[in-house]
Residue frames as a rotation matrix with the C-alpha (Angstrom) as fourth column:
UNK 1
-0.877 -0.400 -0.267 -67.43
-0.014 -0.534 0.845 53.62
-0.481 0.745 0.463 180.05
UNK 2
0.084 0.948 -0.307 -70.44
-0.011 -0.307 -0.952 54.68
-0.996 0.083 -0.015 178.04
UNK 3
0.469 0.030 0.883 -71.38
0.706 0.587 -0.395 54.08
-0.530 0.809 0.254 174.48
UNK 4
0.974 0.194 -0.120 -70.06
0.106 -0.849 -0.518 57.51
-0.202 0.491 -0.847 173.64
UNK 5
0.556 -0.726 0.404 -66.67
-0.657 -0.086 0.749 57.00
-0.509 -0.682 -0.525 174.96
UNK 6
0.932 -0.015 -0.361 -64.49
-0.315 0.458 -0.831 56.04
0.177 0.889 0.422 172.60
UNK 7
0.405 -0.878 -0.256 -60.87
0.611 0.051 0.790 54.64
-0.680 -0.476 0.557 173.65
UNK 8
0.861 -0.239 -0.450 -58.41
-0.441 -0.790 -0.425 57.30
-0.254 0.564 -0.786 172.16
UNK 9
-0.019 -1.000 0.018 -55.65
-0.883 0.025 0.468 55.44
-0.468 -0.007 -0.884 171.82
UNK 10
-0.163 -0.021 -0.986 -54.75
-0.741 0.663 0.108 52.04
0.651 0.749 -0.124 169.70
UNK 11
0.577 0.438 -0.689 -55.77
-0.023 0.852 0.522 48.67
0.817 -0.285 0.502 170.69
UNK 12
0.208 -0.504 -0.839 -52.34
0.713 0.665 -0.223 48.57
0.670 -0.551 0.497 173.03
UNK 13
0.914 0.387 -0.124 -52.41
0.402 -0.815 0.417 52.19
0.060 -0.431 -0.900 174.33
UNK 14
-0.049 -0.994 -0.093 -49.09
0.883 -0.087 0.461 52.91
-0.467 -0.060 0.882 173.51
UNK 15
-0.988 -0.130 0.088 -50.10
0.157 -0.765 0.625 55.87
-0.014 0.631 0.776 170.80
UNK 16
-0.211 0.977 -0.007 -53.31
-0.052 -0.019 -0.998 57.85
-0.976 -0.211 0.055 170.80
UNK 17
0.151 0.682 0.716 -55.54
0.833 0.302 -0.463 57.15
-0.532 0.666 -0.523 167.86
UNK 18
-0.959 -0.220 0.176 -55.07
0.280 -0.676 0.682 59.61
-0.031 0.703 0.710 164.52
UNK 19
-0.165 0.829 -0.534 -58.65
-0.403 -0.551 -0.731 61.76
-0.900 0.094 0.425 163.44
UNK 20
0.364 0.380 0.850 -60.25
0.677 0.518 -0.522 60.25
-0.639 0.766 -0.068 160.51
UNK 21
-0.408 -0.400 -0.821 -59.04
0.000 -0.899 0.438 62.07
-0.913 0.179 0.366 157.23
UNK 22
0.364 0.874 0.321 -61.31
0.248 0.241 -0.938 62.60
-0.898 0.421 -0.129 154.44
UNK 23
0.099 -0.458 0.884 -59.50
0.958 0.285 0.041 62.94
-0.271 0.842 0.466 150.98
UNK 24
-0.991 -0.090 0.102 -60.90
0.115 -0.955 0.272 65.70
0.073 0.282 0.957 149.59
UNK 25
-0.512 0.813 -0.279 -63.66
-0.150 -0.404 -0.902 67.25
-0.846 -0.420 0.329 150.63
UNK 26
-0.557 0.362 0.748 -66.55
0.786 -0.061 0.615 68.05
0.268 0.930 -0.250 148.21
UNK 27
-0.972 0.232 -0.032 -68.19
-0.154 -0.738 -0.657 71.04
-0.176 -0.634 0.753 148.13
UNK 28
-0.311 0.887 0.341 -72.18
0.365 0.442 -0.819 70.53
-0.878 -0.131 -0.461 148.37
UNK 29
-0.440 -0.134 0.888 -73.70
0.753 0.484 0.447 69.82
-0.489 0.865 -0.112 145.49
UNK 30
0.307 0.745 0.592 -75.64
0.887 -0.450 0.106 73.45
0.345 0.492 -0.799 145.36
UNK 31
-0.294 -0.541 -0.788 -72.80
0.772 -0.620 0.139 75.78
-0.564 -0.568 0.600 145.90
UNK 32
-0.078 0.105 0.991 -74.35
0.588 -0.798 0.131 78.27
0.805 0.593 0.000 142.85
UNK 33
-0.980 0.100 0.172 -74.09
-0.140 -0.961 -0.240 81.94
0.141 -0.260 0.955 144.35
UNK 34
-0.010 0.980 -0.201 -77.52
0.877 -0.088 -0.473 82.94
-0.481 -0.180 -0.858 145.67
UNK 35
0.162 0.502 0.849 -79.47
0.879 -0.465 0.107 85.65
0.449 0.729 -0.517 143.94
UNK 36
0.947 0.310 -0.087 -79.73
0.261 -0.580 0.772 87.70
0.189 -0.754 -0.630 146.78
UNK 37
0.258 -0.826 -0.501 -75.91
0.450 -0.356 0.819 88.02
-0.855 -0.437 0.280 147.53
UNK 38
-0.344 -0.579 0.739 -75.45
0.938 -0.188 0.290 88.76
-0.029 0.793 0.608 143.71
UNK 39
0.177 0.392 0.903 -77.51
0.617 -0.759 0.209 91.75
0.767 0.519 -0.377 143.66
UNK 40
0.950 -0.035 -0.310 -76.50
0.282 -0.331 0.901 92.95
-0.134 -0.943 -0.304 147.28
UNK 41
-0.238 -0.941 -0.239 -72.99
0.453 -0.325 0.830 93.36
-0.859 0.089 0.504 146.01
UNK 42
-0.524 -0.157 0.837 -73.84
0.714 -0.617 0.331 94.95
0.464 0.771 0.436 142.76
UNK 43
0.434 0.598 0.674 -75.51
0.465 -0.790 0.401 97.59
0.772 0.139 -0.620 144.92
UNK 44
0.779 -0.563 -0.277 -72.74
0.555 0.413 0.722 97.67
-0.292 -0.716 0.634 146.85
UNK 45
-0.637 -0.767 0.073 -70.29
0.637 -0.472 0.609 98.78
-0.433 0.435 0.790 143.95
UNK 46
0.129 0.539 0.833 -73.09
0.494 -0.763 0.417 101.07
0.860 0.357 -0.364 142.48
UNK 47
0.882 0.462 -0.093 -72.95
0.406 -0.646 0.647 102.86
0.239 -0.608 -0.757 145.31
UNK 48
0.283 -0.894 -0.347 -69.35
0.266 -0.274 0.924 103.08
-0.922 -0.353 0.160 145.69
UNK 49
-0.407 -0.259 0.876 -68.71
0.822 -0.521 0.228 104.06
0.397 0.813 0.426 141.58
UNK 50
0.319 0.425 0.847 -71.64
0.303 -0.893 0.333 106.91
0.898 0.150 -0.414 141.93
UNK 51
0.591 -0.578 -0.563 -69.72
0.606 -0.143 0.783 107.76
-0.533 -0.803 0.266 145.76
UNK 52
0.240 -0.676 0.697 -66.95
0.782 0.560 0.274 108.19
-0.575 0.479 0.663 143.31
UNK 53
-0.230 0.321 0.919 -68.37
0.926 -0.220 0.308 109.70
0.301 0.921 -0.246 140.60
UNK 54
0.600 0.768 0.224 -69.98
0.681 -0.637 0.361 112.62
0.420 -0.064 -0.905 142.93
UNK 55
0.647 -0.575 -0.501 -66.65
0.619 0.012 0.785 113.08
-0.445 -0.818 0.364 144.70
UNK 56
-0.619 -0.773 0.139 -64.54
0.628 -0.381 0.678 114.15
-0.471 0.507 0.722 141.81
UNK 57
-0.364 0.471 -0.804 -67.32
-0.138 -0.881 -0.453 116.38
-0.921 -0.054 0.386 140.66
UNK 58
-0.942 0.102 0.320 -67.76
0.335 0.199 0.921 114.49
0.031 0.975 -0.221 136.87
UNK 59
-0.336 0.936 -0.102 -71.61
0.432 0.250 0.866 114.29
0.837 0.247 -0.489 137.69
UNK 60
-0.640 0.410 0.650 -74.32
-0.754 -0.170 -0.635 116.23
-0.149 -0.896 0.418 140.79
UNK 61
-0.808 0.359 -0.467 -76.33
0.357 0.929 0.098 113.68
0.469 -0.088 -0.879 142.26
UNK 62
0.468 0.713 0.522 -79.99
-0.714 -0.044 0.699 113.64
0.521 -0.700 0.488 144.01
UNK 63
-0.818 -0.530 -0.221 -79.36
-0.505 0.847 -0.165 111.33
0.275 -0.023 -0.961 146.44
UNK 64
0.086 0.872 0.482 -83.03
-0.267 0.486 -0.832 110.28
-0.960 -0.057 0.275 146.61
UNK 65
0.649 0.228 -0.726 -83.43
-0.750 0.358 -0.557 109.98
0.133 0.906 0.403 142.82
UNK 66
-0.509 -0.749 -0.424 -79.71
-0.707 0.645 -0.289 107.66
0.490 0.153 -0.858 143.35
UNK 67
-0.683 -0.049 0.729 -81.33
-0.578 0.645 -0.500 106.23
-0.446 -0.763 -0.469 146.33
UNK 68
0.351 0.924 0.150 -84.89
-0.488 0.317 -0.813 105.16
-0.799 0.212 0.563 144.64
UNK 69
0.442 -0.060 -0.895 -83.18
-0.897 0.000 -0.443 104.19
0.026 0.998 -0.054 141.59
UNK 70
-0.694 -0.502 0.516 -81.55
-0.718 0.434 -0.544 101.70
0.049 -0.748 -0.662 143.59
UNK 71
-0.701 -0.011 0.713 -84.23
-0.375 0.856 -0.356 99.82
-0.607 -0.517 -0.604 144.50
UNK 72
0.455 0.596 -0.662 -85.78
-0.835 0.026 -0.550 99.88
-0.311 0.802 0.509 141.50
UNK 73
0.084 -0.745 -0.661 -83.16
-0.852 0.290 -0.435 98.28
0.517 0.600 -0.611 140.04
UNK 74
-0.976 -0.211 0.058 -82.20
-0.196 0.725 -0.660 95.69
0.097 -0.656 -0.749 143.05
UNK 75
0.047 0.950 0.308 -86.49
-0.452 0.296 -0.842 94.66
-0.891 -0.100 0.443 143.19
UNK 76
0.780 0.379 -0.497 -86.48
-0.616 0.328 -0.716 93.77
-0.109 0.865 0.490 139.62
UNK 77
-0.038 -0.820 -0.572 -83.14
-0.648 0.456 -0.610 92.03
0.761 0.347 -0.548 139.70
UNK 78
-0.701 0.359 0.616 -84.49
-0.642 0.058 -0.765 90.46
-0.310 -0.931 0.190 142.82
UNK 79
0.224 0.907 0.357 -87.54
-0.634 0.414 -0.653 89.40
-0.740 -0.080 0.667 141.34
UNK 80
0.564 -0.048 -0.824 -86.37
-0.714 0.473 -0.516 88.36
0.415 0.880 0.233 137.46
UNK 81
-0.436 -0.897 -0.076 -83.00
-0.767 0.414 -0.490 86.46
0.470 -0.155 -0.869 139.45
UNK 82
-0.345 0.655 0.672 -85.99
-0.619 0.379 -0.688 84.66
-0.705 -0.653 0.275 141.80
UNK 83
0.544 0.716 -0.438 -87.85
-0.695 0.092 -0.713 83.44
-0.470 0.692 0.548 138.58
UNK 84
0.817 0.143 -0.558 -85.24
-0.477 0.712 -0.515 82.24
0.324 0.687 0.650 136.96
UNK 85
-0.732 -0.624 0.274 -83.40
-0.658 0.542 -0.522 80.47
0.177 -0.563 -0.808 139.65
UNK 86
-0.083 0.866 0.493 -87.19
-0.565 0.367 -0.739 78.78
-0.821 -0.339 0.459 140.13
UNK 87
0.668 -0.068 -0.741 -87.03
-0.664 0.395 -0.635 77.74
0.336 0.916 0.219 136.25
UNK 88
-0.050 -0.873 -0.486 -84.11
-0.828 0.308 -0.468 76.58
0.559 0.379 -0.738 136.82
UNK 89
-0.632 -0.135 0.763 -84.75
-0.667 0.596 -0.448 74.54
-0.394 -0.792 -0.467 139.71
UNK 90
0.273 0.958 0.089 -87.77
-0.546 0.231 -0.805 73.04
-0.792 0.171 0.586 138.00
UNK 91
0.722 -0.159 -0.674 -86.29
-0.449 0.633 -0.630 71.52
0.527 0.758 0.386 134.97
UNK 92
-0.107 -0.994 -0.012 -83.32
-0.903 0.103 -0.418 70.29
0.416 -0.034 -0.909 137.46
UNK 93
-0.979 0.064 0.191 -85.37
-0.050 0.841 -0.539 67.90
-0.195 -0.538 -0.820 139.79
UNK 94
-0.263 0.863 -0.432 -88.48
-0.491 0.266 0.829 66.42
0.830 0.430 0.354 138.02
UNK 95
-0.748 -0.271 0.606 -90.88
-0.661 0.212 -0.720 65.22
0.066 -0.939 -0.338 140.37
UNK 96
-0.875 0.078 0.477 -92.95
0.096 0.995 0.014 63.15
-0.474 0.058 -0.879 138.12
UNK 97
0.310 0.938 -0.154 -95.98
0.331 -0.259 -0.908 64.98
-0.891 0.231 -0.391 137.76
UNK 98
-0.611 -0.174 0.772 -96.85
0.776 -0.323 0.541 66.23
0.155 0.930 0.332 134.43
């Protein structure tokens, strides 16, 4: 038997051996949403409102001007969400320097 090889059953082998059971999980201590998925789904439903919106006839679209506007929008929400997810990290774990 090798160190890996664990007997599976109880000391007398009459019943195999239960799986450890861990109370309750936890979930890891930096479950926040990421930036990136937040702004991937809001361009997600923007695209599916102004879909919508072009379908019932309320509004004509470009779809370049829709498309470009887009990533205007998702870059800057991209870049500001980056920044201050960096802030944030920074005041969370001091690493001594001053």
């Amino acid at each position: 038997m090798s160190s890996y090889d664990a007997p599976t059953g109880s000391t007398d082998g009459s019943s195999p051996a239960a799986p450890p059971r861990s109370g309750n999980p936890e979930p890891p201590e930096d479950s926040r949403a990421r930036v990136g998925t937040i702004v991937w789904g809001l361009i997600v439903v923007a695209l599916a409102v102004l879909i919508i919106v072009a379908q019932l006839g309320i509004v004509a679209l470009n779809g370049t001007y829709v498309v470009i506007g887009l990533m205007i929008g998702a870059g800057a929400a991209l870049v500001i969400g980056g920044l201050l997810s960096a802030r944030g990290r920074d005041k969370a774990a001091p690493t001594g320097k001053a």
